[in-house]
C-alpha positions as a printed NumPy array, in Angstrom:
array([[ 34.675,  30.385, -33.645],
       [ 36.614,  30.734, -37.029],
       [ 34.279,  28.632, -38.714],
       [ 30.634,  27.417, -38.958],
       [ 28.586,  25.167, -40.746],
       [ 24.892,  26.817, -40.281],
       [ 24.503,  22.904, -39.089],
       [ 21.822,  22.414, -36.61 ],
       [ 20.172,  19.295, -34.877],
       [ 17.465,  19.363, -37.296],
       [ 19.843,  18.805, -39.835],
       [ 20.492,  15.079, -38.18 ],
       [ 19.93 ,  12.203, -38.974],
       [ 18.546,  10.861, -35.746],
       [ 17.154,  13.085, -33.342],
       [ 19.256,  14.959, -30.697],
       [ 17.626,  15.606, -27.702],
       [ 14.092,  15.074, -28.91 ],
       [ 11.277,  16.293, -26.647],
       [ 10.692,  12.399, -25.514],
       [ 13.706,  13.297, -23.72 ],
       [ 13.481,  14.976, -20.055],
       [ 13.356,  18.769, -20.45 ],
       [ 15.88 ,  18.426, -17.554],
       [ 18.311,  16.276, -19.534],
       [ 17.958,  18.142, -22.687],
       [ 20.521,  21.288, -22.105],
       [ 23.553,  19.216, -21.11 ],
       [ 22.677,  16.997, -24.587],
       [ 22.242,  20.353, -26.148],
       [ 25.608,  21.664, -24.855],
       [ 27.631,  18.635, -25.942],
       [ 25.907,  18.581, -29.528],
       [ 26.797,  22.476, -29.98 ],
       [ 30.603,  21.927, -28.885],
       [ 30.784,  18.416, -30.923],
       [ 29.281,  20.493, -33.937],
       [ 31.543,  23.309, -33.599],
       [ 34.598,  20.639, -33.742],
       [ 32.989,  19.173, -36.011],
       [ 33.386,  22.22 , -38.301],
       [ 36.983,  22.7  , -37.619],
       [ 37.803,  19.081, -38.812],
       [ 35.824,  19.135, -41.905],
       [ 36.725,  22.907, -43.583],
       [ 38.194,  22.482, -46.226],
       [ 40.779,  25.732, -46.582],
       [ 42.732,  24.955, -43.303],
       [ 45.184,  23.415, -42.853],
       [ 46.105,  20.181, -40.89 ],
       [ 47.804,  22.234, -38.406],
       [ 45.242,  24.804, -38.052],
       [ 42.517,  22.714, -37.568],
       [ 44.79 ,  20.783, -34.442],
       [ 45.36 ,  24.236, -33.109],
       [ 41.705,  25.166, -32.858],
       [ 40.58 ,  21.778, -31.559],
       [ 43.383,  22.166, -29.142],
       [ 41.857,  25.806, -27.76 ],
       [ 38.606,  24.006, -27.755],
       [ 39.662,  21.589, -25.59 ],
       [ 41.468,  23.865, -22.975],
       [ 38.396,  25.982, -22.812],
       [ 36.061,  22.854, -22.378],
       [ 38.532,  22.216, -18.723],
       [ 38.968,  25.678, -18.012],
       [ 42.032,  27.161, -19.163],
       [ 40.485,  29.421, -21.525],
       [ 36.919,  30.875, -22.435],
       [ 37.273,  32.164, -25.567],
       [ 35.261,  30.006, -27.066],
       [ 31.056,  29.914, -26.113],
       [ 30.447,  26.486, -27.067],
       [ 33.5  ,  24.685, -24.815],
       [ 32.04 ,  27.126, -22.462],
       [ 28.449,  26.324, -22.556],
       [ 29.464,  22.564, -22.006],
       [ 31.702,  23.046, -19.168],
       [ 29.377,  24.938, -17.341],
       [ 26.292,  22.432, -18.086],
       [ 28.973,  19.545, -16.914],
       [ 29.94 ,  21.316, -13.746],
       [ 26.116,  21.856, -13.32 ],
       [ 25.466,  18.119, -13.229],
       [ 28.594,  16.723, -11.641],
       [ 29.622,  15.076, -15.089],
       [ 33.177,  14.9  , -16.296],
       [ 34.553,  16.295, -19.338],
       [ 35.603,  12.934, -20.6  ],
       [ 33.296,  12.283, -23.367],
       [ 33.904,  15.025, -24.737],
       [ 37.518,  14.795, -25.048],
       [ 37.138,  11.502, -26.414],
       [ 35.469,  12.895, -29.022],
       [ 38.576,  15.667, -29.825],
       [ 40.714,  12.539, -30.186],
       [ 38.424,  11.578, -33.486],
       [ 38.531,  15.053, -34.816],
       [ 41.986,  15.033, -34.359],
       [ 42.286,  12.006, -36.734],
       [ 39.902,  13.446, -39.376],
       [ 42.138,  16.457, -39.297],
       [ 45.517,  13.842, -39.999],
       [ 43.847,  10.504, -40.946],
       [ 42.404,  10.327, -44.547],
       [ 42.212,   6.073, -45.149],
       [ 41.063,   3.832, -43.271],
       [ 42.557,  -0.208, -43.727],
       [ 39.851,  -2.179, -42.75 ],
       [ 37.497,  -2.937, -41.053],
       [ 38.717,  -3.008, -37.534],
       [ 40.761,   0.157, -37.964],
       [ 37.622,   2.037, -38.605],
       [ 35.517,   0.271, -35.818],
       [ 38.899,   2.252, -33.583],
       [ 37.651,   5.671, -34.945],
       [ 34.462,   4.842, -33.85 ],
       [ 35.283,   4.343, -30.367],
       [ 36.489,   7.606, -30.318],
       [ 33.753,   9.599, -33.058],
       [ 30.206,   8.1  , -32.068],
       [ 30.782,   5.602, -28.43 ],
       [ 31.357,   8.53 , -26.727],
       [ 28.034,  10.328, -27.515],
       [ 25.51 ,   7.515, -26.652],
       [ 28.301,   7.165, -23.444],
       [ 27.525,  10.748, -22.439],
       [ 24.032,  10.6  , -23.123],
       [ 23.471,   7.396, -20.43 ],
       [ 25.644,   9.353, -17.773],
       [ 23.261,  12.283, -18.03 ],
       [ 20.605,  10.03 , -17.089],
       [ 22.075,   8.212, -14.669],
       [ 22.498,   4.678, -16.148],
       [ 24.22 ,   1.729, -15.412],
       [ 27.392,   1.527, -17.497],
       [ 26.701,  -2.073, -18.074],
       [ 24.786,  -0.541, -20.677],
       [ 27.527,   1.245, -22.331],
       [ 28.334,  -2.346, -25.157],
       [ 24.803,  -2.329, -26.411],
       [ 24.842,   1.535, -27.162],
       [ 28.21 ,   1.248, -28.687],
       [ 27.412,  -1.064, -30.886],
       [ 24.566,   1.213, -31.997],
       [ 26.214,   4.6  , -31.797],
       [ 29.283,   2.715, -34.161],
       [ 26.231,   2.247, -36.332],
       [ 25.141,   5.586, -36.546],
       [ 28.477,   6.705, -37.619],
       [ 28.784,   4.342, -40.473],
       [ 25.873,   4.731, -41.6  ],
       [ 26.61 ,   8.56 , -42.054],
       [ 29.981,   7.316, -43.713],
       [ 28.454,   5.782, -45.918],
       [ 25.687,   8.134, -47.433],
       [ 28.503,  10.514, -47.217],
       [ 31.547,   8.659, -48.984],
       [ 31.282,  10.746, -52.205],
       [ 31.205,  14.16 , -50.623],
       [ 33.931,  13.08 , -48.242],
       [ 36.374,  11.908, -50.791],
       [ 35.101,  14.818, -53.493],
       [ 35.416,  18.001, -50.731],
       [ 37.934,  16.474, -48.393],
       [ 39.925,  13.179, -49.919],
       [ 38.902,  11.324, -46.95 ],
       [ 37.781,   7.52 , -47.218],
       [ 35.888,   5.494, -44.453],
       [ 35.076,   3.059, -46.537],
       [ 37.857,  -0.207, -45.599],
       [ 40.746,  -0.154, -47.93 ],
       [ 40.323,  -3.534, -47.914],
       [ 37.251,  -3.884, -48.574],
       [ 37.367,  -2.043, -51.422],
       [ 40.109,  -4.111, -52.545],
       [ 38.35 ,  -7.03 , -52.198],
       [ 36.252,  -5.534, -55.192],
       [ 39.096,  -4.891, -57.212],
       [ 38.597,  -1.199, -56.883],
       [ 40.535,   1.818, -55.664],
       [ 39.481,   5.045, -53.704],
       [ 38.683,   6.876, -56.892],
       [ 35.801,   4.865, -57.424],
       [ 33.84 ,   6.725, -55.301],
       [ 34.225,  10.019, -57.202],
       [ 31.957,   8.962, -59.947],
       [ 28.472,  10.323, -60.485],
       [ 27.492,   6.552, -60.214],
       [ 28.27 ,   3.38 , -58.391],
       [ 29.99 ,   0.852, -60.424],
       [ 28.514,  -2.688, -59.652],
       [ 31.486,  -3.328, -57.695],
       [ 31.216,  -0.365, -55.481],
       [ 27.311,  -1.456, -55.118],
       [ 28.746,  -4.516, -53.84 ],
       [ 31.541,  -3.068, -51.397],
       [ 29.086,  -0.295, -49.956],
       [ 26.179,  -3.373, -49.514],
       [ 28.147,  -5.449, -47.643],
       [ 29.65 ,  -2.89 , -45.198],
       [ 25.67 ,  -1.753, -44.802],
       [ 25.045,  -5.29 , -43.943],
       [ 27.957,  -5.36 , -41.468],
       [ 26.149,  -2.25 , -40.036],
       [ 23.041,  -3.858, -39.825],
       [ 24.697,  -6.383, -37.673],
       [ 26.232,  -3.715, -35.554],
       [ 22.255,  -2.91 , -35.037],
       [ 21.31 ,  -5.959, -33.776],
       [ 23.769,  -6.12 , -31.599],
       [ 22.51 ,  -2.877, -29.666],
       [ 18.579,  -4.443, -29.735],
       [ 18.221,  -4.867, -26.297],
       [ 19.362,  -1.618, -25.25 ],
       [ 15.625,   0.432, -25.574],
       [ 14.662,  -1.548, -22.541],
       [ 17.666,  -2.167, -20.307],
       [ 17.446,   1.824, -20.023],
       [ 15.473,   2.652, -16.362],
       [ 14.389,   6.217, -17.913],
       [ 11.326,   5.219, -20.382],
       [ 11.496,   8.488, -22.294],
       [ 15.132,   8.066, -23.254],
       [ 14.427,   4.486, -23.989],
       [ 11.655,   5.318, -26.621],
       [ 14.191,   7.961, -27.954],
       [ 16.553,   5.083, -28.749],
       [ 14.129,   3.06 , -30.148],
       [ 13.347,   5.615, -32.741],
       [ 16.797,   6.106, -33.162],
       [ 17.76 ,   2.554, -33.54 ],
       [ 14.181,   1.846, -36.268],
       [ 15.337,   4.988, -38.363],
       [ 19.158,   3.51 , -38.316],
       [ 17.713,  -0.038, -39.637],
       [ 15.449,   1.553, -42.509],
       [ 18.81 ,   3.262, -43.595],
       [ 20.831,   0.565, -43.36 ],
       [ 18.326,  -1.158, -45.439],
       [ 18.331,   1.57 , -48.194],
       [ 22.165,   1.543, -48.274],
       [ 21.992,  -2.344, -48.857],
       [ 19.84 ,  -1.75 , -51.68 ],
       [ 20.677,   1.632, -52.814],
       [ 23.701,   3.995, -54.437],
       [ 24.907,   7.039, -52.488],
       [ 26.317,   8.248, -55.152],
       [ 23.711,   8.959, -57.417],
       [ 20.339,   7.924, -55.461],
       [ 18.299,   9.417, -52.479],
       [ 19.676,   7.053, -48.818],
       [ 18.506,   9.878, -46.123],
       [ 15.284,   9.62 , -45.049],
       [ 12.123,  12.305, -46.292],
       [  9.955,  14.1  , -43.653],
       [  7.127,  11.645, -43.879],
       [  9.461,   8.901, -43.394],
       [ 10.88 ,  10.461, -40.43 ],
       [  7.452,  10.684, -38.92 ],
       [  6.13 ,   7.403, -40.204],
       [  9.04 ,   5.483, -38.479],
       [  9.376,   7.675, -35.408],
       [  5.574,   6.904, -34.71 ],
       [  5.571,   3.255, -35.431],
       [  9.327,   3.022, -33.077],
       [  7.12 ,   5.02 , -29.951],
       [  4.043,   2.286, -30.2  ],
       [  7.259,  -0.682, -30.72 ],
       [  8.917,   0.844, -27.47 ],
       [  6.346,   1.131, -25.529],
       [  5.017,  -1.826, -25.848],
       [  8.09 ,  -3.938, -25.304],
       [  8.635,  -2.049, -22.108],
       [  5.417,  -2.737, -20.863],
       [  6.149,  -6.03 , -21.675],
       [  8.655,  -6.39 , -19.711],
       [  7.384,  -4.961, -17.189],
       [  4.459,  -7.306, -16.945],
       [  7.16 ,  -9.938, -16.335],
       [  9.177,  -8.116, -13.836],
       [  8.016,  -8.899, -10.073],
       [  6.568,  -5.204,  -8.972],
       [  9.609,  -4.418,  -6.676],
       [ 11.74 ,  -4.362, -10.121],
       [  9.449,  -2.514, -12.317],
       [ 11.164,   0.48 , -13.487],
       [  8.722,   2.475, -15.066]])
């Protein structure tokens, strides 16, 4: 691969493949986080070119089906894929995204950047419930949720991401509605009007949250559902710290002890609302 971050899963912000999850399920997750972070890498460097960067997602791709297998990572992924009878899908979804950050530098509002989404973070939580076998029906709850995730990285990110790259998540029109232009987020510190943009869209991803609520116990595997619940309580603290906080000059990722403060309290939440509801489920439907 012509580039490379150094990026690994610990780096996250959520956990990928946590050992809650199914040693059994955890190398396909593996093999689509390595491939996603090696496109990832190709989208984001900074000395190639717009062309050069569609060019190596494009190899990526054809080794991922099996035209090619020059590179390990598209490799790794097809082979865990064929291994479980899974399709490639997902993970071309998630070329289309890193084909727009690689051509696509503004976003107009709010619904234009809910259409990345679909494309940069559904696809993940998508893959993740096919490797365990779930029902699709499941699929709005964790979009919601995975659309989350990815805003919520947008945002602690927007600086650095107009700074290195001159791209902008942030809603043109919602920073508009402030009275302020992309430039804005350049600064060393939030204006209040930027405060005010970057709280609301927080809020808005707050809302995307609650949307996905439910989906910790509509999943049949209990280990993956107590990984989402620890995904979904870390994604609410940060939410709440980007309501109240300013990425540009102030601390919005959570600190080791906060990680394992919030994981811990999410396993005891999760458990207990599955129990719950299994208590209430006549024994022939308990899934646990």
């Amino acid at each position: 691969m012509l580039t490379n971050s150094g990026k690994t899963h610990r780096d996250e912000n959520f956990p990928v493949a946590s050992r809650l999850i199914q040693l059994r399920h955890r190398e396909p997750i593996f093999a689509f986080y390595e491939f996603v972070r090696a496109a990832d890498d190709i989208a984001d460097h900074a000395l190639l070119s717009a062309k050069q960067k569609l060019d190596l997602l494009d190899r990526l791709e054809a080794d991922l089906v099996g035209t090619g297998d020059g590179e390990p990572q598209a490799v790794r992924l097809r082979n865990a894929l064929a291994n479980r009878g899974l399709s490639p899908q997902h993970a071309q979804d998630l070329l289309k995204a890193f084909r727009l950050d690689a051509t696509k530098r503004r976003y107009v509002d709010w619904n234009d950047l809910m259409a990345y989404c679909a494309y940069s973070a559904m696809p993940v939580g998508r893959f993740v419930l096919d490797v365990h076998g779930e029902s699709r029906t499941t699929w709005p709850a964790s979009d919601a949720i995975c659309a989350a995730l990815q805003i919520i990285n947008h945002l602690q990110d927007c600086a650095a991401d107009y700074r290195n790259l001159d791209r902008v998540y942030v809603p043109l029109d919602a920073l508009a509605a402030c009275e302020l232009g992309v430039e804005a987020l350049g600064k060393t510190q939030a204006s209040p009007p930027l405060r005010r943009c970057l709280a609301g869209l927080a809020k808005r991803t707050a809302a995307l949250l609650h949307e996905g609520d439910a989906l910790p116990v509509l999943i049949e595997d209990w280990r993956l559902g107590l990984e989402i619940s620890v995904i979904h309580a870390r994604a609410q603290h940060l939410a709440g710290l980007l309501a109240t906080r300013d990425p540009l000059s102030e601390r919005t990722h959570l600190g080791k002890f906060g990680v394992i403060g919030i994981s811990m309290l999410a396993v005891l939440k999760g458990a207990s609302r599955r129990l719950g509801r299994r208590a209430r489920l006549p024994a022939s439907a308990s899934y646990l």
